[in-house]
C-alpha positions as CSV (number, residue, x, y, z in Angstrom):
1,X,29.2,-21.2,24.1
2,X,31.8,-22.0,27.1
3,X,34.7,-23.7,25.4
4,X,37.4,-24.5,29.0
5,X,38.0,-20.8,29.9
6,X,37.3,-18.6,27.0
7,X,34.0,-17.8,26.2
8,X,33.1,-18.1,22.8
9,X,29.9,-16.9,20.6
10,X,29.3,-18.4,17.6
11,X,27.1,-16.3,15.6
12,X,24.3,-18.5,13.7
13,X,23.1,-17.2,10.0
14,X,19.3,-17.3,9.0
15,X,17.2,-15.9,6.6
16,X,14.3,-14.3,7.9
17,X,10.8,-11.6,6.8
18,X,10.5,-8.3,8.2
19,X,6.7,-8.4,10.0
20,X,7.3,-5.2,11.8
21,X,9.2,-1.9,12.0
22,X,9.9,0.6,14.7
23,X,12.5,2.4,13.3
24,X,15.4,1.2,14.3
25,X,14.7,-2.0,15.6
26,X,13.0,-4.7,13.2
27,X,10.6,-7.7,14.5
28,X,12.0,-10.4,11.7
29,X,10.3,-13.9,11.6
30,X,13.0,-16.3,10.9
31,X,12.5,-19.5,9.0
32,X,12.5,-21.8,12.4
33,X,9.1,-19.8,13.1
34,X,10.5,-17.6,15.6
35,X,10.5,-13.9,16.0
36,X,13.7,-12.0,16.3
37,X,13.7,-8.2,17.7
38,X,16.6,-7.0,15.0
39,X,18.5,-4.3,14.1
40,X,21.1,-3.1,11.4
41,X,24.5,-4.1,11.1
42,X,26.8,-0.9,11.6
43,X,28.9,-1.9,8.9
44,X,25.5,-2.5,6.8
45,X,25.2,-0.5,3.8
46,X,22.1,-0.2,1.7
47,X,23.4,0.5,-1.7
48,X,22.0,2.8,-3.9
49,X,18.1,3.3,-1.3
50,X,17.6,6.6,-1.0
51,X,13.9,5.8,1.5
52,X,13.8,7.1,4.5
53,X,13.2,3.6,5.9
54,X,16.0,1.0,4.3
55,X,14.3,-1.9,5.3
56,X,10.7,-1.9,5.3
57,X,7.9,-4.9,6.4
58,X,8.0,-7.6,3.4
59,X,11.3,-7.2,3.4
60,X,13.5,-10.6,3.1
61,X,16.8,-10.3,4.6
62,X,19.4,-12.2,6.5
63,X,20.3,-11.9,9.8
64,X,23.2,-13.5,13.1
65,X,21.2,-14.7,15.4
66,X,22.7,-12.7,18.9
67,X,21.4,-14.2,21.5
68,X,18.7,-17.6,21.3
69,X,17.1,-17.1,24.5
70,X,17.0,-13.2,23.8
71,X,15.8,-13.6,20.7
72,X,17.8,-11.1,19.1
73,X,19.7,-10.6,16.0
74,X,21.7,-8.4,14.0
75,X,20.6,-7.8,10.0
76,X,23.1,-7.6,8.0
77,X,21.9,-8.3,4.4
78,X,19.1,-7.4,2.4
79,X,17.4,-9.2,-0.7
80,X,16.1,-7.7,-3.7
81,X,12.7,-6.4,-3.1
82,X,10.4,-8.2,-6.4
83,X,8.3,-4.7,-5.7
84,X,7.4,-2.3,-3.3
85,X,5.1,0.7,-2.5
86,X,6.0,4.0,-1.8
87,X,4.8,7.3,-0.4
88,X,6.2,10.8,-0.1
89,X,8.3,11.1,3.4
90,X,6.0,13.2,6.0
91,X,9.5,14.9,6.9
92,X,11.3,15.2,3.6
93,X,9.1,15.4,0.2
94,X,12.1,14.9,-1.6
95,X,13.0,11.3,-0.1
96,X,10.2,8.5,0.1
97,X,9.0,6.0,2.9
98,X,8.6,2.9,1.5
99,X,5.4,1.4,3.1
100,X,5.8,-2.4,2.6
101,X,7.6,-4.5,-0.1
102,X,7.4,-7.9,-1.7
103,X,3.2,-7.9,-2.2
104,X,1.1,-9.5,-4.5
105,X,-1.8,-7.2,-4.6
106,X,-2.7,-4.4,-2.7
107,X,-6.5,-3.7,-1.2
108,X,-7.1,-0.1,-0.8
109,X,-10.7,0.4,1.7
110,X,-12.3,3.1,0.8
111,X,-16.3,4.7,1.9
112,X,-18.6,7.3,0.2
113,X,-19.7,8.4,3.7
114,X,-17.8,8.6,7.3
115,X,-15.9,9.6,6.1
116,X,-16.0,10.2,2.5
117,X,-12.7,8.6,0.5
118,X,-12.1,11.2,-2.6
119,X,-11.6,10.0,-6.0
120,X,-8.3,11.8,-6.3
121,X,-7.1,9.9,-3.3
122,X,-8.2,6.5,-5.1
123,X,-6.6,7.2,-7.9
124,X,-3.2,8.4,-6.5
125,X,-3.4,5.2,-4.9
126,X,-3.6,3.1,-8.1
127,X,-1.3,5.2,-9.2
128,X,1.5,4.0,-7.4
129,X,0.2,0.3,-7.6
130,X,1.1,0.7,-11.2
131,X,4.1,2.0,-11.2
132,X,5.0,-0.7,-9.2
133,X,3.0,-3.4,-11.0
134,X,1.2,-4.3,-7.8
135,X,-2.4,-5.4,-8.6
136,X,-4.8,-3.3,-6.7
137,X,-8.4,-3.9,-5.4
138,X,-11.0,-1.1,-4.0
139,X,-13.8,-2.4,-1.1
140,X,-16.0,0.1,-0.4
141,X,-16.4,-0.3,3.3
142,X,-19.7,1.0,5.1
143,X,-22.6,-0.4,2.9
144,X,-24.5,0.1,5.7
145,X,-24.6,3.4,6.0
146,X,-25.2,4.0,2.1
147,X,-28.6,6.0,1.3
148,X,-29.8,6.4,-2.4
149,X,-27.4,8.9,-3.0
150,X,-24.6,6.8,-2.1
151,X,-25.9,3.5,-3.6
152,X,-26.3,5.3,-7.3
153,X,-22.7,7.0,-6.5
154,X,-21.2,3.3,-5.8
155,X,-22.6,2.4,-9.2
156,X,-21.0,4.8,-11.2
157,X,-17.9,4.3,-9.2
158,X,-17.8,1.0,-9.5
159,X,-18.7,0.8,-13.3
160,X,-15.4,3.4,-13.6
161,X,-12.6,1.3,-12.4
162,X,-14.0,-2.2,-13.8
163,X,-14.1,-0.8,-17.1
164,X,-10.4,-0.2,-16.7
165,X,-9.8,-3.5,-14.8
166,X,-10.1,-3.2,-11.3
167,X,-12.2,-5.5,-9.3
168,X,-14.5,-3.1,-6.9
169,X,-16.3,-5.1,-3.4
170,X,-19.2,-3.4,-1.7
171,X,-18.7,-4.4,1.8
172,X,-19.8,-3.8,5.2
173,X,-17.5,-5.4,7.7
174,X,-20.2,-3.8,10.7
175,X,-22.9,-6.1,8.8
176,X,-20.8,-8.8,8.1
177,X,-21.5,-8.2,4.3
178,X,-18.7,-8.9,1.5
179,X,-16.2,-10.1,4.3
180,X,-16.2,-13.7,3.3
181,X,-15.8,-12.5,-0.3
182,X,-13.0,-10.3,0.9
183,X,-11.1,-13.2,2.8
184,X,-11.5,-15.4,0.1
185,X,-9.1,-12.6,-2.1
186,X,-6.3,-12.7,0.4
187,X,-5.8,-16.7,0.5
188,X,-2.2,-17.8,-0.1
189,X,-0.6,-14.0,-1.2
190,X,0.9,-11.1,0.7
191,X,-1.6,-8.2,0.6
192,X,-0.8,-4.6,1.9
193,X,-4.3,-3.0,3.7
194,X,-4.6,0.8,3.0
195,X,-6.7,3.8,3.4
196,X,-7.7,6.6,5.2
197,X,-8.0,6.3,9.3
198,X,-11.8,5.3,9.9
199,X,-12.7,3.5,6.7
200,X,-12.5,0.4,8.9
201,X,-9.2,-1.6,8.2
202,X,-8.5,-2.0,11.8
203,X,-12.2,-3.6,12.0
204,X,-11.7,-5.6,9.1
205,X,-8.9,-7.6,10.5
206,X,-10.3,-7.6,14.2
207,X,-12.7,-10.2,11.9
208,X,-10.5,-12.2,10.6
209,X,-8.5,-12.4,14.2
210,X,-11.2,-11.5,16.7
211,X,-8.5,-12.4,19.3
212,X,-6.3,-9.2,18.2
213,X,-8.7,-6.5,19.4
214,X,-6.9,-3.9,17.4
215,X,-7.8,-0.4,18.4
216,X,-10.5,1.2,16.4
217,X,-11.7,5.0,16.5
218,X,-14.7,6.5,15.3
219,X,-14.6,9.4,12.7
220,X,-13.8,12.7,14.1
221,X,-16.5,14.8,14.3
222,X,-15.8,18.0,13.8
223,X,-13.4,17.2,10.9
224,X,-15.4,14.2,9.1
225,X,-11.6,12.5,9.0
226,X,-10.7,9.5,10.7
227,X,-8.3,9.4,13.8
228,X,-5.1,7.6,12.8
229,X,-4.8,4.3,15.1
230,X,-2.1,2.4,13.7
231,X,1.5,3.9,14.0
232,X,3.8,1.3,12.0
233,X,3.2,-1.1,9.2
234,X,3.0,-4.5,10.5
235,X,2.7,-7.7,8.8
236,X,0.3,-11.0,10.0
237,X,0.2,-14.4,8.7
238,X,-3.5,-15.5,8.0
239,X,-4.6,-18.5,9.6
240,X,-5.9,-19.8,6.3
241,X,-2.3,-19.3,4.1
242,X,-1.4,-15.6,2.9
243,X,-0.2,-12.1,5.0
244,X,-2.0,-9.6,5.0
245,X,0.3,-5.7,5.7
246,X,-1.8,-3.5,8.1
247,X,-0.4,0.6,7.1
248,X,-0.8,3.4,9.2
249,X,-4.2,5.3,7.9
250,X,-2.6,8.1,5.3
251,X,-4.6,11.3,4.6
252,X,-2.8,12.0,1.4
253,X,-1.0,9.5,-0.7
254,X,1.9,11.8,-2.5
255,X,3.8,10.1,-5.7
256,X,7.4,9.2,-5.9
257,X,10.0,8.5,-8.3
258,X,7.1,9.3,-11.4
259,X,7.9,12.0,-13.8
260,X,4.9,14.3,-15.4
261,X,5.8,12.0,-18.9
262,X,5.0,9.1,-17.7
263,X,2.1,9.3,-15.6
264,X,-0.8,8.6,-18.3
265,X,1.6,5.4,-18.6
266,X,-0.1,4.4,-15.2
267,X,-3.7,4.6,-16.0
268,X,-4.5,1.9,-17.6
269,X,-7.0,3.3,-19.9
270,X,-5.2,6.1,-21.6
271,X,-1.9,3.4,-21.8
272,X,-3.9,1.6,-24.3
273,X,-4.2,4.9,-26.1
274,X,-1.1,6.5,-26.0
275,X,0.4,5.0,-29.5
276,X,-2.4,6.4,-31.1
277,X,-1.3,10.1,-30.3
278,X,-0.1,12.6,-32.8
279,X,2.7,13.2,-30.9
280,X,5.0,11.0,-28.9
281,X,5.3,13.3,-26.1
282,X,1.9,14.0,-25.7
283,X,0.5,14.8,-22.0
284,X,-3.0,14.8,-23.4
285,X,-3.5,18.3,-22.5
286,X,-4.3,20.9,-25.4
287,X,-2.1,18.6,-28.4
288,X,-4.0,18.3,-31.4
289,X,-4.6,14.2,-32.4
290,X,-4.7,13.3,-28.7
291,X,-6.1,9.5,-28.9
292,X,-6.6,10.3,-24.6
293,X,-8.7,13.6,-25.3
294,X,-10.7,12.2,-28.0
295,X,-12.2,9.0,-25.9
296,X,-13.0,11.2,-23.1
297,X,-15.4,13.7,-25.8
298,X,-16.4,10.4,-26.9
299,X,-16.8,8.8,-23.2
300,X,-14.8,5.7,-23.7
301,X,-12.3,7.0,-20.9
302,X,-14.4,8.4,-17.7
303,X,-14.5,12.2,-17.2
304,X,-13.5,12.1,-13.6
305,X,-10.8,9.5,-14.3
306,X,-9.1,12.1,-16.6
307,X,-9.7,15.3,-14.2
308,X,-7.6,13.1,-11.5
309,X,-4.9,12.8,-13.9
310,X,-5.4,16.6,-14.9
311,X,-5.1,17.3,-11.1
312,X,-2.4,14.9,-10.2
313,X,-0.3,16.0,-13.0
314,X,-0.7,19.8,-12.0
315,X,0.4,18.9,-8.5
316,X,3.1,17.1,-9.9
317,X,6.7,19.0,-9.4
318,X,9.0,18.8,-12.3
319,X,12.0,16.0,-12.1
320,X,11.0,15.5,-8.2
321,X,8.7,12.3,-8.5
């Protein structure tokens, strides 16, 4: 602002949503409905986040507005996150990237063919919901391409996680079939979008905003695995109320900040059980009077459900997640 012959800038305040990050540079929408290309403070310190990302999409912070016509801005606080979701660094496995913050549920897309989701990576997946006390829901994507053998795979599958609470959508966004079903989950709350590349997120949303044309890859031949499309989380506001969090396809979804203890805490089916164990500090292994052990002989906790937490828990690294 030109006040006689000094020029003066007067820095205004707002409060503003990460939608997008880059890195080092933040797209933040601000409460008068703009978008502001930000970036940290120098003097900005993060506390006591040790992510490799300190501010991730969801994300509420506030930020001095630099330049108006620019529309660019300089963050220098950020809110507490309510929750977030996290997943090993691909640089560091001893720091996490947190993916997106401040959700209401999460929707992980998964398929039984083209390529085929494993149960291990589903359930790492709702791990990490959990522990974060993120309600999650699994659509199986690619109805259309189910056979017999997929179909009768589906129903066991889905039978598995809604016995434990999970709500489970057969879809085929190709077909139009389950879409509306799936929209009509996402009004009015923030929903992170994951999954392996080529389970068809990107296709998904290209429904709900035809006039985004995200970029959408077929599954690799050769390998069976999706090609990775999307680069950096970014947020979008639905046109019916709600956000929906679009994450880079992930081909493995690593734990953080979970210790070997606690990780039958974050199935839900051996939590119920856990008091009934002999011992306090059971891990549901080889203890005698394990309540976990005893409903899997007697097939009120799934077999499969209990070799993921067998699996994760020997992948596990002791006092490192």
């Amino acid at each position: 602002m030109q006040n006689g012959d000094n020029l003066r800038i007067i820095f205004v305040a707002m409060k503003a949503r990460i939608y997008r990050s880059t890195g080092s540079w933040y797209f933040a929408k601000a409460e008068d409905g703009k978008v502001y290309q930000a970036r940290i403070k120098g003097v900005f310190k993060i506390g006591d986040i040790t992510s490799t990302n300190p501010i991730a999409v969801g994300d509420e912070v506030d930020m001095e507005i630099e330049d108006i016509a620019e529309e660019s801005a300089m963050i220098d606080h950020i809110y507490d996150r309510r929750n977030y979701v996290a997943r090993v660094s691909p640089h560091n496995r001893r720091q996490h990237h947190i993916i997106a913050s401040n959700l209401d549920q999460s929707i992980l897309f998964a398929t039984l063919k083209d390529p085929k989701t494993s149960q291990g990576f589903i359930d790492r997946f709702l791990v990490s919901c959990e522990s974060y006390h993120i309600p999650a829901i699994i659509v199986f994507n690619k109805s259309d391409l189910y056979r017999k053998k997929e179909l009768e795979k589906f129903a066991l599958v889905k039978e598995i996680y809604e016995t434990v609470g999970y709500k489970v959508v057969l879809a085929s966004v190709q077909n139009n079939e389950g879409v509306d079903e799936v929209k009509s989950l996402l009004h009015n709350k923030t929903t992170l979008l994951s999954g392996h590349s080529g389970v068809g997120k990107s296709t998904f949303i290209n429904a709900i905003f035809p006039d985004f044309d995200l970029r959408t890859q077929e599954v690799s031949g050769w390998s069976g695995k999706g090609l990775h499309t999307t680069t950096f989380a970014e947020m979008f506001d639905l046109p019916t109320g709600g956000r929906i969090i679009d994450t880079p396809g992930v081909r493995e979804f690593g734990l953080v900040d979970i210790s070997k203890q606690e990780l039958s805490h974050y199935f839900p089916e051996m939590k119920r059980l856990i008091n009934d164990c002999q011992f306090n500090n059971c891990m549901h292994i080889n203890e005698p009077g394990c309540a976990v052990k005893d409903a899997v002989n007697k097939g009120t906790v799934s077999v499969d459900r209990y070799a993921s937490y067998l699996t994760i828990l020997d992948t596990m690294e002791d006092n490192l997640y």
